[in-house]
C-alpha beads as a LAMMPS data file, in Angstrom:
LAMMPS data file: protein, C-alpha beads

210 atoms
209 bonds

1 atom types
1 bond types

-500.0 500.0 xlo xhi
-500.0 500.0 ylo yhi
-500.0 500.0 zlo zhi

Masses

1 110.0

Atoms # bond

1 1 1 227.556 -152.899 45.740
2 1 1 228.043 -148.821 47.124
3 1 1 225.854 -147.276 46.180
4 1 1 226.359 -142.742 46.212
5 1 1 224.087 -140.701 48.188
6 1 1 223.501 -138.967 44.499
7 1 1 221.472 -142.242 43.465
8 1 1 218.888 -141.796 46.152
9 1 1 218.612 -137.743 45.611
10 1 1 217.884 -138.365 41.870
11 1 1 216.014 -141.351 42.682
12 1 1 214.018 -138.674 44.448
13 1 1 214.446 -136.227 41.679
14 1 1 212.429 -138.390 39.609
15 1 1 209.900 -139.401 41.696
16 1 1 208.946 -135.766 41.606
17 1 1 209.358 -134.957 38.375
18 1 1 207.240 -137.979 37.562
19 1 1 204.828 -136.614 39.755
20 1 1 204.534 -132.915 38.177
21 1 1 203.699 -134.923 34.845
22 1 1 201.360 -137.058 36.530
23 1 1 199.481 -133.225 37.889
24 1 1 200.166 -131.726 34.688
25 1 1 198.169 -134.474 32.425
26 1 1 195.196 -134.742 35.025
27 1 1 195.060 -131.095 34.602
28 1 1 195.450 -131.109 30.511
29 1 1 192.701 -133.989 30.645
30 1 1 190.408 -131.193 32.804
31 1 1 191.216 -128.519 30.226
32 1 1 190.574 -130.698 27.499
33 1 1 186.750 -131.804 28.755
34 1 1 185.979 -127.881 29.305
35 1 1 186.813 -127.226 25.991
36 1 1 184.640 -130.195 24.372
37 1 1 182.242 -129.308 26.574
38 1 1 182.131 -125.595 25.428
39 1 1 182.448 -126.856 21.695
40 1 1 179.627 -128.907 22.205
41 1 1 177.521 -125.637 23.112
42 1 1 177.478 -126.622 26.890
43 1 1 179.800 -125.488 29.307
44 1 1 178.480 -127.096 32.561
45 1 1 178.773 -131.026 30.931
46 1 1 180.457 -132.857 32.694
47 1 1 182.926 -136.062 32.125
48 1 1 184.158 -138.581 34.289
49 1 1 187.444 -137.725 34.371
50 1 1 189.116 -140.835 35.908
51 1 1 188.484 -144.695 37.320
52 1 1 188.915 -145.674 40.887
53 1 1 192.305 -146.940 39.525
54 1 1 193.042 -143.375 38.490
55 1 1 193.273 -143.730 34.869
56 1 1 191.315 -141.342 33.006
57 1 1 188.291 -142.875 31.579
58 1 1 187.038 -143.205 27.750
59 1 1 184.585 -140.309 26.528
60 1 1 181.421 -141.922 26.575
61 1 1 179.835 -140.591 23.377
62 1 1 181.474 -141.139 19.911
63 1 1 183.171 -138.517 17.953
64 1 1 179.896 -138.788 15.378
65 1 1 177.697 -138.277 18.304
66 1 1 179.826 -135.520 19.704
67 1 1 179.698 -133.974 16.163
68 1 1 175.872 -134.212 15.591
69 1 1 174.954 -132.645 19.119
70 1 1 177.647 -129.641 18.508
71 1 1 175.249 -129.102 15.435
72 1 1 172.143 -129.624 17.618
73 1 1 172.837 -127.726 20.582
74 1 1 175.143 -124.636 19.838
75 1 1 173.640 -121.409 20.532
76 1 1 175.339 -119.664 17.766
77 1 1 174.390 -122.040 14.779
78 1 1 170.909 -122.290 16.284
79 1 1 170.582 -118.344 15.883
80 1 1 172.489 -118.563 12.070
81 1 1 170.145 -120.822 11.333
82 1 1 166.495 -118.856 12.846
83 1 1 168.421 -115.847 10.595
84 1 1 168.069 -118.236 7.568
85 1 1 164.648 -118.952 8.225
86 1 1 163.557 -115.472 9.118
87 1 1 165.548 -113.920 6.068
88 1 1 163.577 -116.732 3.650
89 1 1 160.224 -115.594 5.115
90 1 1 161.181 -111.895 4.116
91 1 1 161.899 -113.271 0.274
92 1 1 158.496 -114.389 0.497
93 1 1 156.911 -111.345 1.573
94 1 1 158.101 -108.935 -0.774
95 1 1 157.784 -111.385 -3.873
96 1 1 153.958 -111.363 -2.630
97 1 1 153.962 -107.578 -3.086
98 1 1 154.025 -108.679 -6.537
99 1 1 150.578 -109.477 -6.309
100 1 1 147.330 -107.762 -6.342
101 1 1 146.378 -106.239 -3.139
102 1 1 142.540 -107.284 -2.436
103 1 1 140.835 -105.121 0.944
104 1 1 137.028 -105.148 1.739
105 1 1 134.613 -103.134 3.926
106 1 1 131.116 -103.225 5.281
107 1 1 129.191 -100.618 7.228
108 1 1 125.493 -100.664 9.083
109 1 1 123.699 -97.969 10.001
110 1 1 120.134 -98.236 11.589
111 1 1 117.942 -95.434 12.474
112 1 1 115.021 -96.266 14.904
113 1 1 112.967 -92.961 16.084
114 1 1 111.203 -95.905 18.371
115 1 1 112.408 -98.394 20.512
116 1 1 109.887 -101.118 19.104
117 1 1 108.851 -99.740 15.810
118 1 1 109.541 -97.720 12.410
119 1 1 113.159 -96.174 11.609
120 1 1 114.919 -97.750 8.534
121 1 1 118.335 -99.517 8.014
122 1 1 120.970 -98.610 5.897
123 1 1 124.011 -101.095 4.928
124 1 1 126.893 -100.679 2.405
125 1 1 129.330 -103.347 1.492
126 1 1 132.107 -103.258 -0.901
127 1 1 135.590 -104.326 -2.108
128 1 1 138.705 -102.787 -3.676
129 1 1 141.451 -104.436 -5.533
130 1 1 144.818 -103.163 -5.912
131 1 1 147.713 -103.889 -8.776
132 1 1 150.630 -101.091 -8.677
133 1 1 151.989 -101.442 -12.416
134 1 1 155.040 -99.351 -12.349
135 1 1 157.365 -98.982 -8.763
136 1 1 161.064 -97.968 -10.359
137 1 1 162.251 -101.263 -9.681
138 1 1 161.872 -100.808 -5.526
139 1 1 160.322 -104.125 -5.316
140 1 1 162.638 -106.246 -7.527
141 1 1 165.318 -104.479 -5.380
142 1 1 163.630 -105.482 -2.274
143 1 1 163.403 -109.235 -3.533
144 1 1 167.777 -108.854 -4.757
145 1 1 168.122 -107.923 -0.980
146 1 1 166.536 -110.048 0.807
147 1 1 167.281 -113.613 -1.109
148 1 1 171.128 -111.990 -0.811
149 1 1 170.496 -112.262 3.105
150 1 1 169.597 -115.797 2.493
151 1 1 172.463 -116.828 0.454
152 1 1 174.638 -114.870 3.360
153 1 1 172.749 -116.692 5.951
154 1 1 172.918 -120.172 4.601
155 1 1 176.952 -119.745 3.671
156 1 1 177.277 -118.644 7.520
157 1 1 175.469 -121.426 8.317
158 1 1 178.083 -123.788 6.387
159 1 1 181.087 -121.845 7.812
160 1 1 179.736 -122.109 11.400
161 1 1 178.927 -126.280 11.287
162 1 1 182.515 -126.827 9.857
163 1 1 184.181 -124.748 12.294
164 1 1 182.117 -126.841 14.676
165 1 1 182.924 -130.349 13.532
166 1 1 186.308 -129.198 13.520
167 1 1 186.471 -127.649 16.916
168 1 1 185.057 -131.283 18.468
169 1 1 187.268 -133.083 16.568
170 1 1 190.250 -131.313 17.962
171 1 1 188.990 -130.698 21.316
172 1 1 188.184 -134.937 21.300
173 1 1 191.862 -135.748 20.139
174 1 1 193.061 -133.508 22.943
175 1 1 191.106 -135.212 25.179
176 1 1 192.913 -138.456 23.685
177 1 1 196.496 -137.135 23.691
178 1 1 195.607 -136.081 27.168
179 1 1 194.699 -139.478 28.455
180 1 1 197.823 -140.669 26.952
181 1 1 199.635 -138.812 28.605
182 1 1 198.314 -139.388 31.512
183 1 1 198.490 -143.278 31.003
184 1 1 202.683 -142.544 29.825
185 1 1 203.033 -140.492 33.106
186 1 1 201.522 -143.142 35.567
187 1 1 203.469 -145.906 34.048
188 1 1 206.667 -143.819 34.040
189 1 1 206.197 -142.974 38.202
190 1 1 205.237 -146.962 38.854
191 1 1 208.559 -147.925 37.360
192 1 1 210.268 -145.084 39.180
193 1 1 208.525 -145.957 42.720
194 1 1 209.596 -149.474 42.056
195 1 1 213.804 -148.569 41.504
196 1 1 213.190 -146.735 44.269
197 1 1 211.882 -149.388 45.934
198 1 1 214.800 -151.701 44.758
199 1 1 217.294 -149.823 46.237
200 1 1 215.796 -149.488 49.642
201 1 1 215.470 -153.481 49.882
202 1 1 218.971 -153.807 48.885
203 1 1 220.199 -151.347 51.685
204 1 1 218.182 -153.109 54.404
205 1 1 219.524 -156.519 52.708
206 1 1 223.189 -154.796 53.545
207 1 1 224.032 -154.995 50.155
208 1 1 224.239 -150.585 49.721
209 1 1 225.922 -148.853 52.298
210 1 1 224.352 -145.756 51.627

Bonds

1 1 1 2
2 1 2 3
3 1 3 4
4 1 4 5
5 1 5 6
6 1 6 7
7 1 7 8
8 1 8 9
9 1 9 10
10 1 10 11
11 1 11 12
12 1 12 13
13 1 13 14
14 1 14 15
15 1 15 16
16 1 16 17
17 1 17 18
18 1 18 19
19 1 19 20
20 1 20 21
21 1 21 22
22 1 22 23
23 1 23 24
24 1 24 25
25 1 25 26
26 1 26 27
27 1 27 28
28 1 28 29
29 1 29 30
30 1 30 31
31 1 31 32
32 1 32 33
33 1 33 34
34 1 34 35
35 1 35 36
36 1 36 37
37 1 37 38
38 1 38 39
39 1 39 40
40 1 40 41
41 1 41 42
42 1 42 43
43 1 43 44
44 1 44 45
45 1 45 46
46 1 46 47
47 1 47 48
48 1 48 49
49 1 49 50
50 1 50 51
51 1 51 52
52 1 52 53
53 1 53 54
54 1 54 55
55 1 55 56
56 1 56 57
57 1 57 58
58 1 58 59
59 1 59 60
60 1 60 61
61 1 61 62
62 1 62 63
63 1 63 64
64 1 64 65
65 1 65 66
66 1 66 67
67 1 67 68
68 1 68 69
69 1 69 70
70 1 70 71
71 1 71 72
72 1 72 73
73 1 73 74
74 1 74 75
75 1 75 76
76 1 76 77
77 1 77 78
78 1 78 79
79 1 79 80
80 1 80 81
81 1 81 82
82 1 82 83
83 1 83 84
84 1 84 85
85 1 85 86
86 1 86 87
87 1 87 88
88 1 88 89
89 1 89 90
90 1 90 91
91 1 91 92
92 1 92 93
93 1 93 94
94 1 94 95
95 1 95 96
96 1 96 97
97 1 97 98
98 1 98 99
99 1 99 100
100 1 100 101
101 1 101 102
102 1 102 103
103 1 103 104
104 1 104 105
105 1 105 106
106 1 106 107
107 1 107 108
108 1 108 109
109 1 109 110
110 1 110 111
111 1 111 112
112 1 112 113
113 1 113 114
114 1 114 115
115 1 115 116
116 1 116 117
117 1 117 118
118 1 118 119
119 1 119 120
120 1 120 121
121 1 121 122
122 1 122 123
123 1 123 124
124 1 124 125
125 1 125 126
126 1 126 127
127 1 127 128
128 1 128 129
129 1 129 130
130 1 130 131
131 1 131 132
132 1 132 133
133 1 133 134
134 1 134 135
135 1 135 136
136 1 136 137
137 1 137 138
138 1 138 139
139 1 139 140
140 1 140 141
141 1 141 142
142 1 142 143
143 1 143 144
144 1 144 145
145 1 145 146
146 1 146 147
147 1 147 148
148 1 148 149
149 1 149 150
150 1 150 151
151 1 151 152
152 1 152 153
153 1 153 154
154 1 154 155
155 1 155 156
156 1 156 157
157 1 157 158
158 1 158 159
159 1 159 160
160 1 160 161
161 1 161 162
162 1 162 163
163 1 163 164
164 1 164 165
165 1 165 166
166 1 166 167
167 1 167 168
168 1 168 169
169 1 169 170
170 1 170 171
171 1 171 172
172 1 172 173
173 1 173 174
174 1 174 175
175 1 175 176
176 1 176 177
177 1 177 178
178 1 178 179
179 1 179 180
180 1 180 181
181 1 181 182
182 1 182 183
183 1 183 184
184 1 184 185
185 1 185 186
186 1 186 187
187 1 187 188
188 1 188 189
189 1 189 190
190 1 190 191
191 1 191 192
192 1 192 193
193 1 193 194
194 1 194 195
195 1 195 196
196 1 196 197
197 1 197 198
198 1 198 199
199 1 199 200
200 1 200 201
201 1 201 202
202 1 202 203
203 1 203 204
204 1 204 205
205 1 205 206
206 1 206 207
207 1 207 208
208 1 208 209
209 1 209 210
């Protein structure tokens, strides 16, 4: 049983390098919540990153939870979506132009010469109707326009909820790959601290010289 002073050193080697990977995978598991957590449309969630035993813990929601509150809760689709709503209100409007165009008035007029007595009083009421016949086409335009901004809108909308889904899904599977990792790189430095160990009982047991 000799044993070269080579076989500690890269004993040693590898306890470090199994530490670096053990550093690197807490900090891809970190990288990997901020970026779910930005997905989601909130960057100051927060996830428990690891157990008293130091193994990264499960994501408490689902992926079809995480999905459904990206939808819910981003800023951007939230502001596609009032753009929707708001350009469908201005389809409305100018297909109401359409219409006729109904205004009324009313006016009193009283003339007392006396406080208490005499003078007359004069009212007029009436009402006026509107239809324009003949614009060039300026409102049918108008109508073209605006239920083009919806179409726009609502095809934004349906770009912006996939790009979504598919944002949580990857940033959820790198949160995954990141936990394995991490769970790869722990085993790999308890086996490694154990050979090390191995060889330090068998050089107090006299059985290495080195």
């Amino acid at each position: 049983g000799m044993a070269r002073v080579a076989d500690a050193m890269q004993a040693d080697v590898e306890l470090s390098q199994r530490q670096e990977d053990e550093a690197e995978a807490e900090a891809n598991a970190l990288m990997a919540h901020s970026d779910l957590a930005a997905t989601l449309g909130d960057p100051l969630k927060t996830f428990a990153l690891a157990l008293p035993s130091g193994t990264p813990g499960e994501v408490a929601q689902s992926l079809p939870m995480l999905r459904q509150q990206a939808l819910n809760n981003r800023p951007d689709l939230l502001a596609l979506r009032s753009r929707v709503v708001a350009a469908t209100e201005d389809v409305k409007a100018n297909r109401s132009a359409y219409g006729p165009r109904v205004t009324t008035f009313a006016n009193v007029q009283a003339d007392n010469p006396h406080l208490l007595a005499g003078g007359a009083t004069n009212w007029t009421a009436g009402g006026k109707i509107e239809w324009q016949v003949f614009d060039g086409g300026a409102r049918r335009a108008q109508v073209a326009e605006a239920s083009t901004e919806v179409l726009a809108a609502r095809a934004a909308v349906t770009q912006l909820e996939i790009q979504a889904t598919l944002q949580v899904e990857k940033a959820f599977y790198a949160r995954q790959t990141a936990q394995r990792k991490f769970a790869i790189s722990d085993a790999m430095l308890s086996k490694t601290r154990e050979s090390l160990r191995t060889v330090q009982d068998r050089y107090r047991a006299g059985l290495l010289t080195v």
